[in-house]
Backbone as numpy.savetxt, mean C-alpha at the origin, in Angstrom:
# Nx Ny Nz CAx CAy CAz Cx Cy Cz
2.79 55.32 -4.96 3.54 54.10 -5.26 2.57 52.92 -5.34
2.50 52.32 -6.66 2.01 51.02 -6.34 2.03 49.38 -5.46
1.03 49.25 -5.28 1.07 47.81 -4.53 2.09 46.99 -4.56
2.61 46.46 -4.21 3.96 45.43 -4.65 2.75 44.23 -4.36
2.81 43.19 -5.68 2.54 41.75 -5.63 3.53 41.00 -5.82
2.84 39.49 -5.63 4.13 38.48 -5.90 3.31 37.73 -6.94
3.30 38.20 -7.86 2.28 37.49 -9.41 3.06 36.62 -10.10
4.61 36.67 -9.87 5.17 35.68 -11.09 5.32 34.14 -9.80
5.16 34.05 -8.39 5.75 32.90 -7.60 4.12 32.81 -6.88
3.02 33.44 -6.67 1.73 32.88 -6.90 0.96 32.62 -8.04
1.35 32.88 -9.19 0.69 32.09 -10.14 1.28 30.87 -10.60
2.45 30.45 -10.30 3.39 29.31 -10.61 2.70 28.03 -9.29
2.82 28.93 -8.14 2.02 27.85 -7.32 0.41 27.44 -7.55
0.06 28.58 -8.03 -1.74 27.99 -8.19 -1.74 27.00 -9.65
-0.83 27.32 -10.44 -0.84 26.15 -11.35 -0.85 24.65 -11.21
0.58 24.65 -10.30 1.25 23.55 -9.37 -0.23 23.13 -8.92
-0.74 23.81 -8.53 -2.18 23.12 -7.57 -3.30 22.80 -8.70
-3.98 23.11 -9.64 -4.26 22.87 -10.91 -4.00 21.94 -12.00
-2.84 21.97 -11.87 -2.30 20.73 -12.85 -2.02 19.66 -11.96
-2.32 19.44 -10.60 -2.55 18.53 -9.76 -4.08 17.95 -9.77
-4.80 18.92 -10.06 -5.86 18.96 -9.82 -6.94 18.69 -11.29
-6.14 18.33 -11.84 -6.63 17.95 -13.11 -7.58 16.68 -13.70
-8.80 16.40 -13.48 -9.30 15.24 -13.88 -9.91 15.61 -12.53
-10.22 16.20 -11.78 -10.80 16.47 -10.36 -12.48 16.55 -10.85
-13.45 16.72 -10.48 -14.98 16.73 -11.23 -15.24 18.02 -10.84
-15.99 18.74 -11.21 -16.83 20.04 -11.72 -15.68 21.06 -10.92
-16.21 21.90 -10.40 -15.70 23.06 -9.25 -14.44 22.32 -8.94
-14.29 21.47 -8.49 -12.81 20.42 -7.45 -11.41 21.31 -8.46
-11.86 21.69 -9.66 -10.70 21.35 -10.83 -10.83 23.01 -11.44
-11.89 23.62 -11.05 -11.81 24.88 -11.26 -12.00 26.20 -10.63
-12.29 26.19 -9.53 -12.19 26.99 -8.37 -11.27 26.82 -7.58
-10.42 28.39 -7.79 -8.87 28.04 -6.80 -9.14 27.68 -5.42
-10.28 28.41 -4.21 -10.22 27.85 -2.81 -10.76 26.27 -3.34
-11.63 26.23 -3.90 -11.67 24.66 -3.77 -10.90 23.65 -4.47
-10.15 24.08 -5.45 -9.23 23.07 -5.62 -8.19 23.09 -4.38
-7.66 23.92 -3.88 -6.53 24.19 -2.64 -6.97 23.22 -1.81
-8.39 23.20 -1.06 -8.61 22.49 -0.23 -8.49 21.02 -0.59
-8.65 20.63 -2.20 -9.38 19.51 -2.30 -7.69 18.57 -2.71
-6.82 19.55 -3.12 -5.10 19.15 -3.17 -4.98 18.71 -1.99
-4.91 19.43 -1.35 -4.16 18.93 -0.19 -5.01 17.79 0.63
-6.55 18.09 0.70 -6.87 17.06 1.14 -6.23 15.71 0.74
-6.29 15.48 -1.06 -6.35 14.65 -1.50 -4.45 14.03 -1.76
-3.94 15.40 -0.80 -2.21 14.77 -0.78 -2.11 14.31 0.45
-2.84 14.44 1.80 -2.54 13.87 2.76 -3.55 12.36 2.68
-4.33 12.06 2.15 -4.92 10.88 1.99 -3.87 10.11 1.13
-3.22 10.43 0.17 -1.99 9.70 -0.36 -0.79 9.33 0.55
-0.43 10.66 1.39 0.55 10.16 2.64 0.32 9.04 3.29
-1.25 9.35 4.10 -1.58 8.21 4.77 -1.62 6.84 4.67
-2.53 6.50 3.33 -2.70 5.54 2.50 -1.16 4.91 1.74
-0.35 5.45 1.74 1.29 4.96 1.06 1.42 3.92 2.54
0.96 4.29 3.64 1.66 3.48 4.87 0.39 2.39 5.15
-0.95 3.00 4.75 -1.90 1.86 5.23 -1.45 0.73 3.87
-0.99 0.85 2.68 -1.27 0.16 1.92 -0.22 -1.16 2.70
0.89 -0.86 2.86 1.26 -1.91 3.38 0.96 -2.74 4.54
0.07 -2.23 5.30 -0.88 -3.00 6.56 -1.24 -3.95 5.08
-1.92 -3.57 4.66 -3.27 -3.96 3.89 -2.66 -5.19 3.09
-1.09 -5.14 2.74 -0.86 -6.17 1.98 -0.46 -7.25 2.54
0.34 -6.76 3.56 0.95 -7.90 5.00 -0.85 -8.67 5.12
-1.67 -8.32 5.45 -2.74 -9.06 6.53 -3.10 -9.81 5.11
-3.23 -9.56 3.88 -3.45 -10.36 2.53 -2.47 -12.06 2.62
-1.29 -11.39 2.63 -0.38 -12.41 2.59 -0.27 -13.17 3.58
-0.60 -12.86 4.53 -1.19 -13.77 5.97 -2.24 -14.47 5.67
-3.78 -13.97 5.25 -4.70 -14.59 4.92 -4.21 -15.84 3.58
-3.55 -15.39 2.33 -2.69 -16.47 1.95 -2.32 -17.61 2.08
-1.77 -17.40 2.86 -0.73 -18.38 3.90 -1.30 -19.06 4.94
-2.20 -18.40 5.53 -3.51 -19.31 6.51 -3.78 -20.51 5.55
-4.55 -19.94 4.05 -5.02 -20.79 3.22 -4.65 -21.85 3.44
-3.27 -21.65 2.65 -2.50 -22.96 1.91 -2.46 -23.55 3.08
-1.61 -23.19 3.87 -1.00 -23.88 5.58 -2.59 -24.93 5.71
-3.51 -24.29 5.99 -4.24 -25.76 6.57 -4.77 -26.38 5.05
-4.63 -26.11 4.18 -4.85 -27.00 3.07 -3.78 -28.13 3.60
-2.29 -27.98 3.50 -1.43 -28.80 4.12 -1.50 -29.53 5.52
-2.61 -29.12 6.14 -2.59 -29.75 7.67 -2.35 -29.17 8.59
-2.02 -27.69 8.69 -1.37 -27.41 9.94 -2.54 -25.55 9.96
-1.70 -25.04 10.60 -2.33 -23.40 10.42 -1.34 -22.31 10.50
-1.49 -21.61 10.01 -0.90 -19.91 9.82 0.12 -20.14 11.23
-0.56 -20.18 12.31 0.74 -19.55 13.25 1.50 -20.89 13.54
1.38 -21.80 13.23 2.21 -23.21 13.97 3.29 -23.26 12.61
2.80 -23.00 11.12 3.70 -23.01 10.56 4.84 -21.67 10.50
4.16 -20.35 11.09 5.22 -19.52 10.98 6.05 -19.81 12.65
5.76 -20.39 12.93 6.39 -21.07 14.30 7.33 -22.18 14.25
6.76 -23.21 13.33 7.67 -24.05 12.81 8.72 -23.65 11.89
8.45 -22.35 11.08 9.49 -22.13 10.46 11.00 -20.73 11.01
10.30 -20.33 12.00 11.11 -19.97 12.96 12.16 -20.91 13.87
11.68 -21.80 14.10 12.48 -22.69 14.90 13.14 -23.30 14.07
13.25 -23.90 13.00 13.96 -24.86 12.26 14.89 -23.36 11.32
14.88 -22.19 11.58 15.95 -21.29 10.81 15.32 -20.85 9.51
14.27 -21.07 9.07 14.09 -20.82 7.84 13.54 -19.25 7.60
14.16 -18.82 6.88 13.86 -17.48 6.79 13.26 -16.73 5.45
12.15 -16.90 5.45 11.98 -16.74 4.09 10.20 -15.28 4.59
10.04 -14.69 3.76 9.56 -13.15 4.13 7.75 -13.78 3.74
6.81 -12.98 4.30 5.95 -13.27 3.93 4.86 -13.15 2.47
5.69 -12.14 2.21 5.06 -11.73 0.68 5.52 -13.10 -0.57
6.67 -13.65 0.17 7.16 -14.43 -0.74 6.74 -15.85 -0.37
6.34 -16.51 0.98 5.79 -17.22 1.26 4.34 -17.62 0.60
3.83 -16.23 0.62 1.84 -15.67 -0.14 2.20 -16.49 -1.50
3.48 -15.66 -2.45 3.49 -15.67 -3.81 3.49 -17.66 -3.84
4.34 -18.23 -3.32 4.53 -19.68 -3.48 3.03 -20.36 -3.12
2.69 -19.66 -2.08 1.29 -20.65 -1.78 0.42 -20.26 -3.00
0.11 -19.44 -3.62 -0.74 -19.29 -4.86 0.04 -19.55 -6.17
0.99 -19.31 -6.59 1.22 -20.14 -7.48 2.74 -21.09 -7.94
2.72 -21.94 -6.80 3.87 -22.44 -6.47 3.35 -23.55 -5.33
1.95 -24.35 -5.41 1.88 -25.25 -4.30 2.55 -26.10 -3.79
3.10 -26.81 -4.42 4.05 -27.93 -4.28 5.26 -27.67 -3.52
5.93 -26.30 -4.18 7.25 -25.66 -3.46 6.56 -25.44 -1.85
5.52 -25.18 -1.37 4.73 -24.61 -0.45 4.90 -25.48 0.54
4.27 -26.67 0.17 3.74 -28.03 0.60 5.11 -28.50 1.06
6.47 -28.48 0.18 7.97 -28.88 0.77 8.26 -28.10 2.15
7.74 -26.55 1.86 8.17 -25.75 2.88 7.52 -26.13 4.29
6.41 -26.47 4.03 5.30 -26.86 5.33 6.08 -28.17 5.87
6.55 -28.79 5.25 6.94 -30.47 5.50 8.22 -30.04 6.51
8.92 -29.37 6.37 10.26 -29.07 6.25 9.94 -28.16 7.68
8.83 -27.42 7.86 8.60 -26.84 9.24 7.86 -27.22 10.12
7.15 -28.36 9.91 6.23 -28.93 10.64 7.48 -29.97 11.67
């Protein structure tokens, strides 16, 4: 009796890993153990990185907002302090977007929390 394989649901997956792996450089893109390793490596660095990216954009939009804030006179935490206390609720990505291109609207907001 012959071997029993599973040739039609492992070659569908090594594709899956291949056509992932496509644009990968030399060996990465044509050797099945090393593309396997270099998939998955390169899918848990995407997991990770989906959650660092948003660290990465928050501490941007902070640095932002430091900017403008003492361009206006004051600093990063007294105005997100001032604008806590007076109710104003407005998110930081959207705070960033006004201080770069929206000064003036910025400059009302600072007035208004100071």
């Amino acid at each position: 009796m012959p071997r029993s394989v599973n040739k039609v649901a492992a070659h569908n997956r090594k594709k899956k890993y291949f056509r992932i792996a496509r644009g990968y450089w030399g060996a990465r893109s044509k050797v099945w153990t090393i593309v396997k390793h270099h998939v998955e490596k390169g899918l848990q660095y995407a997991y990770r990185d989906r959650r660092a990216k948003k660290r990465t954009f928050r501490s941007l939009w902070i640095v932002r907002i430091n900017a403008a804030a003492r361009a206006n006179g004051t600093t990063y935490s007294r105005l997100m302090f001032g604008l806590k206390k007076n109710n104003i609720t407005i998110n930081r990505k959207v705070l960033a977007h006004l201080a770069m291109h929206q000064p003036e609207v910025f400059a009302v907001i600072v007035k208004q929390a100071i």
